[in-house]
N, C-alpha and C positions, 0 to 999 in steps of 0.2 A: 675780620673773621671770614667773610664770603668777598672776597674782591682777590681777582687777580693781578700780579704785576702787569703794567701796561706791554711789555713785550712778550708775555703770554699771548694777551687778547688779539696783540699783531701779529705772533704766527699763526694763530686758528685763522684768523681773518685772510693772513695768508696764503693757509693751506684749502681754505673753500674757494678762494677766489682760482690758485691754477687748478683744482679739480673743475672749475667751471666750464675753465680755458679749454681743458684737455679733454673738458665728457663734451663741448661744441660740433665735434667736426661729427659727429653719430646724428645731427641733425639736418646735415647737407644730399646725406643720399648720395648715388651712385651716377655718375657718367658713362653711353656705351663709349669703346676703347676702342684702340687695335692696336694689336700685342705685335713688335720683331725680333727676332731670336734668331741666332742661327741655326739651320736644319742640316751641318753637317759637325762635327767635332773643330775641323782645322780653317772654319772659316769664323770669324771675330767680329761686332758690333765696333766699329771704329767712327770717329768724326766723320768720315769721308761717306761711309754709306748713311749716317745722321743727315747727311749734307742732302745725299742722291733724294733721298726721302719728301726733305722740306723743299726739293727744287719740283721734285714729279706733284706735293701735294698743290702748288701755290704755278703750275702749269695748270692742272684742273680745275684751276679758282677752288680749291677747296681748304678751307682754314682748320685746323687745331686749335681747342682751346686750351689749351696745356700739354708738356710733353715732361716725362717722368724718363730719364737714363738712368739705370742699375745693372747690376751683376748680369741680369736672366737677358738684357738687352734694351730697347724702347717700346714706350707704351704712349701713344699721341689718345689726347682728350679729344670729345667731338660731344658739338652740341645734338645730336641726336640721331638713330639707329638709321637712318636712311643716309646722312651724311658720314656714318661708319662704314656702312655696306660700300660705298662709291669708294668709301679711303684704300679701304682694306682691297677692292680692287684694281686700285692704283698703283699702290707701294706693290703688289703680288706681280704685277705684270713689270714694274720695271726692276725689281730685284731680280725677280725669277723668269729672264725671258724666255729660258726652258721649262717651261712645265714638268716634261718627267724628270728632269735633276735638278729640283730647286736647293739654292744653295741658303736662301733664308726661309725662315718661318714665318709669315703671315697671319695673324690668327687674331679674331675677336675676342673681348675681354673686357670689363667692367674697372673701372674706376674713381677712389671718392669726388666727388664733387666738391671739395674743401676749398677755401680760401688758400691761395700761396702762402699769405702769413702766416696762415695756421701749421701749412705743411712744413712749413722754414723752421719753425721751434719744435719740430714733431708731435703737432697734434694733432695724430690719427686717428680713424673712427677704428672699434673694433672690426676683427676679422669675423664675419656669419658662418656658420658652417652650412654645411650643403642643404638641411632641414629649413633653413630660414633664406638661405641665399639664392637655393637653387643650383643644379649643376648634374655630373654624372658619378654616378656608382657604378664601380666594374669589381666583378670575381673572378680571380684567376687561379688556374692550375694550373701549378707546376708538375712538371713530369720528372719527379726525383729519381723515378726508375734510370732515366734517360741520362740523368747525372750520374748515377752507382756505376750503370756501364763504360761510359767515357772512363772516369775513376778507373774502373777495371783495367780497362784497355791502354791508361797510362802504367796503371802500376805493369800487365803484361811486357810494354815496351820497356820499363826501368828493370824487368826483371831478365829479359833479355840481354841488354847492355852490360846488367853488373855481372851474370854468367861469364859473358864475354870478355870481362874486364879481367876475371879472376883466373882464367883461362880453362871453366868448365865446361868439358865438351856434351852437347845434347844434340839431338833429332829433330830440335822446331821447340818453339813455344807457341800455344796458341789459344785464344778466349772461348771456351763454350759456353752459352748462356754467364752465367753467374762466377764459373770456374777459368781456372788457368792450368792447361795441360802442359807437361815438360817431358817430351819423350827421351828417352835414353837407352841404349845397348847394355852398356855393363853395368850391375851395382853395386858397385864401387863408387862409381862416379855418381850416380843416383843419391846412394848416402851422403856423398860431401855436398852433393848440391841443396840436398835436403834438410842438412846442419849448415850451410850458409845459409839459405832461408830464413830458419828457425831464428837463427842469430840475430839477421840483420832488418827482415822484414818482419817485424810482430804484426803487424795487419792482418797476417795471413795465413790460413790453417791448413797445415802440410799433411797428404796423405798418400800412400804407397797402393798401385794397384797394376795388373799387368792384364793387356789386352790380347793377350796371344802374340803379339810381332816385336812390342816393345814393352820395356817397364817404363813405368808412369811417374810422374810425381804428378798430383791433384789438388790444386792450391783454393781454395775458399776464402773469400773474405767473412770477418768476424762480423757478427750484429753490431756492435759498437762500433766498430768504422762506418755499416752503413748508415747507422743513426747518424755519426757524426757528420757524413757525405750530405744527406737530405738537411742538418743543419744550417749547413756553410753554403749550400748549393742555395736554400731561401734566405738566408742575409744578403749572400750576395746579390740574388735578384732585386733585393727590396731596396739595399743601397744603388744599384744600378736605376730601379726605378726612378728613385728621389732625382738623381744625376737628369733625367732622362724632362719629367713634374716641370722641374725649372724653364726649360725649355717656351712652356707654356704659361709662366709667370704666376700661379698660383697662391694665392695667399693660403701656407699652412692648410699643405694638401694631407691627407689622412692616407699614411702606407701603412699597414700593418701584418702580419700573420694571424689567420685565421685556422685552425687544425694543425695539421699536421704539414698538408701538402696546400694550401690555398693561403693568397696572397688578396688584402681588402685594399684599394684602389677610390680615395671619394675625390674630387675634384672640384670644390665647390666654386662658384662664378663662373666655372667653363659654357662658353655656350655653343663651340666648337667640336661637336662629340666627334665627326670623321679625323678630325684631327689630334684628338685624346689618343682617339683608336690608335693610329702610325705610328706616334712617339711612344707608346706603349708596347707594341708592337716590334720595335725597331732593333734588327740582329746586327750589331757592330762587334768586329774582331781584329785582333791583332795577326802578325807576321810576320817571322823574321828570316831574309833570303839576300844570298848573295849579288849583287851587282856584278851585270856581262860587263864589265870595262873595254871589251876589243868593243862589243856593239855599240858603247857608249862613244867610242874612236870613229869606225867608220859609220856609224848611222847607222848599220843592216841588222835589224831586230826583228829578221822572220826566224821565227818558231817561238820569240821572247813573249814572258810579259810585261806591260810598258803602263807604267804609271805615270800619274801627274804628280808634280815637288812643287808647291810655293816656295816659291824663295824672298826672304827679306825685304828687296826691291817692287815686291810685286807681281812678279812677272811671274807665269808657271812654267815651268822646265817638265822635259821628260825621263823619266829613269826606268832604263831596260833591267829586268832582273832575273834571276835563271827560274828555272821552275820548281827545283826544291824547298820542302819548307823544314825550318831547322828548330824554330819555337812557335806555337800558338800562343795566344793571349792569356787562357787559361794558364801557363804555366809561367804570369810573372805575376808575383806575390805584392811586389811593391815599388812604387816611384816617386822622386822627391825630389826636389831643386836645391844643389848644391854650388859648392865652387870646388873647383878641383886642383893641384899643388900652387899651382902659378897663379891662383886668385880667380880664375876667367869664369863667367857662369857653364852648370854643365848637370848633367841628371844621373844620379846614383838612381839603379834598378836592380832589382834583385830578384832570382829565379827561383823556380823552385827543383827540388836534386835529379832529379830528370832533366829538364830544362839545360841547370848548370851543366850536368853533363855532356850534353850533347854541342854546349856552347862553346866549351873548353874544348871539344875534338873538332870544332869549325876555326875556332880563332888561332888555331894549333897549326893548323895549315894553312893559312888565309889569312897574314901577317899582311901588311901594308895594303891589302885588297879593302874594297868598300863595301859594309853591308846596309842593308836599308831594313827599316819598320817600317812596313806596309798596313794603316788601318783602313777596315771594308766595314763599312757601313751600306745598306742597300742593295747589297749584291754589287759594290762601286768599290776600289782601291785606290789608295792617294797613298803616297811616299810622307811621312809623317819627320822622317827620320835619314842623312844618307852621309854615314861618315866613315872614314878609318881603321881600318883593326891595326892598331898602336901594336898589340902584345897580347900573350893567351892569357885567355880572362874564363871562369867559371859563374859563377852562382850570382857573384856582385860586382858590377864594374859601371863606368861611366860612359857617360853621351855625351862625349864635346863638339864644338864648333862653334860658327859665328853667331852665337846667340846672345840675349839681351835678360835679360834676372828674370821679364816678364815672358817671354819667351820662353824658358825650361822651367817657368811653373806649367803656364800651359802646355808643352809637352808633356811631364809630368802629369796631369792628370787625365791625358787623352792614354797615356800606357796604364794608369789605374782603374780608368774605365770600364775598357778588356770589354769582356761580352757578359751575355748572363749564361749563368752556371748548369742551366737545368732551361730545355724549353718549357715556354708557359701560350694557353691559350683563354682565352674570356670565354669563362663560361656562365655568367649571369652580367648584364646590364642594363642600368636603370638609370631615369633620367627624371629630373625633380625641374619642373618649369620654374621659373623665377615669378611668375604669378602665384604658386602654389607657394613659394618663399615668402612671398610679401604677405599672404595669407596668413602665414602661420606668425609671422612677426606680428601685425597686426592683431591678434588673438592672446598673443602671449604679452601685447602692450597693454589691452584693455583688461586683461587677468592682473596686471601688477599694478595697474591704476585706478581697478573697483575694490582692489585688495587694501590697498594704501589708503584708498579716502575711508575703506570703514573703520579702519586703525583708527584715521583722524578723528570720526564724527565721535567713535567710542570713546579715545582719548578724551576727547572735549567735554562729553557728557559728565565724565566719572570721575574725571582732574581738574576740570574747566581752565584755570591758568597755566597750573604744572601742566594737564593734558597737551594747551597749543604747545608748550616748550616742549614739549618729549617728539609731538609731531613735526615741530620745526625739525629736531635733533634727529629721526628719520629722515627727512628729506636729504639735510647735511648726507648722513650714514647714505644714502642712494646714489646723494651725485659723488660722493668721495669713490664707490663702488666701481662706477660706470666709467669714472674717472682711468682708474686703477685698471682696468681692465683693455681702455684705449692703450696705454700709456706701455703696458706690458705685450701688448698686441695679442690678444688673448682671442680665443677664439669662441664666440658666442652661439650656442645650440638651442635648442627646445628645452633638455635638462637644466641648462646653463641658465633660463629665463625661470626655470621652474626653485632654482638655487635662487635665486632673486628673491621671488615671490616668498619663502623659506626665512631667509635673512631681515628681511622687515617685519616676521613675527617675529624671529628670536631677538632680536634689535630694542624693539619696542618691549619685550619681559624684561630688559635690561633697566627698561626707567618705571615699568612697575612694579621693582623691586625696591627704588630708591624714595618712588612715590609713598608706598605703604610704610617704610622706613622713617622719613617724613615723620607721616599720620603717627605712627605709633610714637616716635619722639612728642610730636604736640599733646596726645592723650596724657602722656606721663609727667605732663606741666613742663614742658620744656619750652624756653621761650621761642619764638618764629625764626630769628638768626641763627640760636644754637641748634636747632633742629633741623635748619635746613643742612648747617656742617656733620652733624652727624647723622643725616640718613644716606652723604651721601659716602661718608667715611666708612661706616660701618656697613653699606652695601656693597662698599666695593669688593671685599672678598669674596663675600656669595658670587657675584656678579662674576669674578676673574675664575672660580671654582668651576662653575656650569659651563665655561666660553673653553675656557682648558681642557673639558675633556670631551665639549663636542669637536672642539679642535684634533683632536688624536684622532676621531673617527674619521673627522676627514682628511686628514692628512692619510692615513691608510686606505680609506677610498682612491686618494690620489697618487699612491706609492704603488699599488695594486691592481689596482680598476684599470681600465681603457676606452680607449669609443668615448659611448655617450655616459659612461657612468665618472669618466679624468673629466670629463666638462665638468660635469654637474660639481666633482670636488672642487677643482681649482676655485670657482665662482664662489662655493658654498665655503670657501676656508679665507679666501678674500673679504669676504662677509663679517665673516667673524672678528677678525682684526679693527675694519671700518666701527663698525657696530659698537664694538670696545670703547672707540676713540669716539664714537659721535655720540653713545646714550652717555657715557661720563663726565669728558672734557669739553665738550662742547655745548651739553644741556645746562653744563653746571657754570658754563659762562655766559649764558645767556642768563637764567639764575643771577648772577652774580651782578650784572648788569640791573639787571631787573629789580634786586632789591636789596644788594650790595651796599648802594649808597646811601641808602636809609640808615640812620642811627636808631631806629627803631620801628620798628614795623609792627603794625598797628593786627593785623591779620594777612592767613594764605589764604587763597583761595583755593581749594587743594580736594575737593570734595563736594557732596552734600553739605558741609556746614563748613559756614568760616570759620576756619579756626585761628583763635585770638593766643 
């Protein structure tokens, strides 16, 4: 009646042993770091500079005790913050032997302390958030105004082209403030231009006015475009940001929108704020310009501009390119790595109708001629990009040449990159010391450790047997949590410790429902065996009832919420699950254990009185 199949009792036994595995590495603590990244788009973490790294550290007699390669770049372990400071100025002087154009990122950084073994199966500590870890907060505005006008000032230039396209003759087009003015002599022409408008551009609210010399058209943009403009202008900043976060190797950095116009910025483990600053800071754009091919013949590039091309081998080349600009970066919508008819790697990009149009009148006349993408980062230009015009192409066309699948991804996402949509400035910054982190962790340990033992004493007092068992099956329910939470990479707050704290009361109702369940079974003469199946049979509805529909609350918290109130869910719905699984399946095998193998059981101890 109370005994489990034996490979029951071996996956519970299973499943608390890798929660053990996996809640370990939260016991190691933090190693100081130093972070390498690269600090331009078109320069890349390769073995070769891995190589330069471990030659300049092991020149300085200086050792690593671990080194971690990822996406973001290298992160070398050090046994301690003075032995960081000397690293960090090691690898900076020989990556960047220019200072004002470093081509990598140098930067301080924290890292787990884990065992190798431990990291080889991935058992990581959780992620702290900036409350517990330490690190910086920044606020920013954006300046959406600054976005609507640019907007303006394309749509002005798309509205002039299509004029010209359809062959409507005008006086000038030109932006005042908020508006777009359309001079005209007769109206005639005024009204067809006025009904092409109307037709083609809904964005924009057509008005007739005459200034004494000419008649007017008066074009206004709709509220809902501009709402839509400061939309897109703050995704884009905040995907750009993320792009930008990486850089600096962050563990589950917090971007979010804050109002209307402000962007929330938390960095936590940074200990590098001038350096937050920069990469946050950092204005990178695209360009798209013809190639002087005679300069590129005889070498004479006065009046040019002269870019640096990495090329494949290594080496960097020069490319002369005229001085017009025919696309900004803002006007490419999308890039992707494809293959194009012959199989060869190559990048489908796609513009947007402005863009395409003005692309389609370049490639129109400038057939077999060479154009180049020129990305500026830094007030700096580098030739990204320098091939061919096949054939006249518009809106969507490809990027070929000698490239490799890995190669036109990274293209591709240095043309998605683009810039941000709307300038932004920091206007609040705050910095949480890593003593103050360890403070609050510490505060928020010994609150879920005076919390848990009073559980236990009460438990023991008022259950005595079943109480250790429900306390055991808490402990279970904690390390399963702590478990789950490494394992998910989850990121652990002040809320998130207070969701803790929360989950071992509601944990523990769960076995003093089954404990009173029990009791009441023994009162009604029921014998010790059958009473213990059915308190905890018949508890379990109750028990799945109350768990269900704090479950909805917090799953709405967590569908809803953000910040510190998405911590606090995620942890507190994690709970819930745990809780399930350790007050029922896990209490009841211990249970089961405990008095399973009795043919008859004499008394519980389960209270103030044995009950027989």
């Amino acid at each position: 009646m109370n005994r489990f199949p034996t490979w029951k009792y071996g996956l519970i036994a299973l499943a608390i042993a890798l929660a053990f595995l996996y809640t370990l590495p939260n016991f190691f603590g933090e190693s100081p770091a130093v972070q390498v990244a690269s600090a331009k788009s078109t320069v890349r973490i390769d073995p070769s500079v891995i190589g330069r790294v471990e030659q300049a550290l092991q020149g300085a007699n200086i050792r690593a005790s671990g080194m971690i390669v990822d996406p973001t770049g290298v992160r070398l372990r050090f046994a301690d913050p003075d032995t960081q400071l000397r690293a960090k100025d090691v690898i900076d002087h020989t990556l960047n032997p220019d200072p004002k154009d470093p081509a990598y990122s140098v930067a301080l950084n924290l890292l787990s302390a884990s065992p190798s073994w431990l990291t080889a199966i991935h058992a990581l500590p959780m992620y702290l958030g900036l409350d517990l870890r330490g690190g910086v907060h920044f606020l920013l505005q954006v300046d959406t105004a600054a976005a609507i006008t640019k907007r303006i000032e394309n749509l002005a230039g798309d509205l002039r082209a299509q004029l010209r396209d359809k062959n409507i003759r005008h006086g000038g087009v030109s932006r005042e403030g908020d508006t777009i003015r359309i001079r005209f002599r007769e109206a005639a022409v005024r009204d067809q231009a006025r009904q092409y408008i109307l037709n083609n551009i809904p964005d924009l609210v057509v008005s007739e006015r005459d200034d004494g010399q000419n008649l007017l058209l008066v074009c206004s943009v709709k509220p809902e475009f501009q709402k839509r403009v400061m939309e897109t202008a703050l995704q884009q900043n905040i995907q750009t940001l993320h792009k930008r976060v990486n850089e600096l190797g962050v563990a589950e950095p917090v971007i979010q929108q804050q109002g209307a116009d402000r962007i929330v910025v938390q960095l936590p483990g940074v200990q590098d704020v001038s350096r937050a600053k920069e990469i946050l800071g950092r204005t990178a754009t695209l360009e798209v310009r013809l190639v002087d091919e005679e300069a590129m013949r005889t070498g004479s590039t006065f009046g040019l501009d002269v870019f640096p091309e990495r090329r494949r081998d290594g080496s960097v080349g020069q490319v002369p390119v005229k001085k017009q600009v025919y696309v900004t970066g803002d006007q490419f919508i999308g890039a992707s790595a494809t293959f194009d008819q012959d199989q060869r790697p190559a990048v489908a990009v796609e513009l947007d109708d402005a863009g395409g149009r003005t692309m389609r009148q370049v490639t129109r006349e400038n057939v077999k001629h060479l154009m180049a993408i020129i990305l500026f980062e830094k007030g700096k230009g580098e030739a990204i990009s320098v091939a061919t015009i096949q054939s006249e192409f518009g809106s969507r066309f490809q990027i070929t040449g000698s490239f490799t699948p890995n190669e036109t991804r990274d293209l591709s996402l240095l043309i998605r990159a683009g810039s941000l949509a709307a300038p932004m400035e920091i206007i609040e910054e705050r910095t949480v010391g890593p003593s103050l982190g360890r403070d609050n962790i510490s505060k928020g340990f010994h609150a879920t450790l005076w919390g848990f033992t009073a559980i236990v004493v009460f438990m023991s007092i008022y259950y005595v047997v079943f109480g250790l068992i429900s306390s055991l099956a808490l402990a279970v329910n904690l390390l399963l949590l702590i478990a789950l939470l490494s394992l998910l990479q989850a990121t652990l707050t002040l809320p998130g410790i207070a969701a803790i704290a929360l989950t071992l009361g509601m944990a523990i109702d769960a076995n003093v429902l089954i404990n009173e369940r029990i009791r009441e079974e023994l009162r009604g003469g029921a014998t010790p065996q059958a009473a213990i199946a059915a308190g905890y049979e018949r508890a379990w509805g109750t028990i799945l009832d109350s768990n269900v529909t704090t479950l909805i609350a917090g799953l709405a918290l967590l569908i809803f919420g953000q910040g510190p109130v998405r911590g606090f869910a995620v942890v507190h719905c994690l709970g819930i699950l745990t809780s399930m699984f350790s007050a029922v399946t896990v209490s009841r095998a211990i249970v089961n254990l405990t008095y399973g193998h009795r043919r008859r059981v004499q008394r519980l101890r389960i209270g103030d009185t044995a009950w027989k």
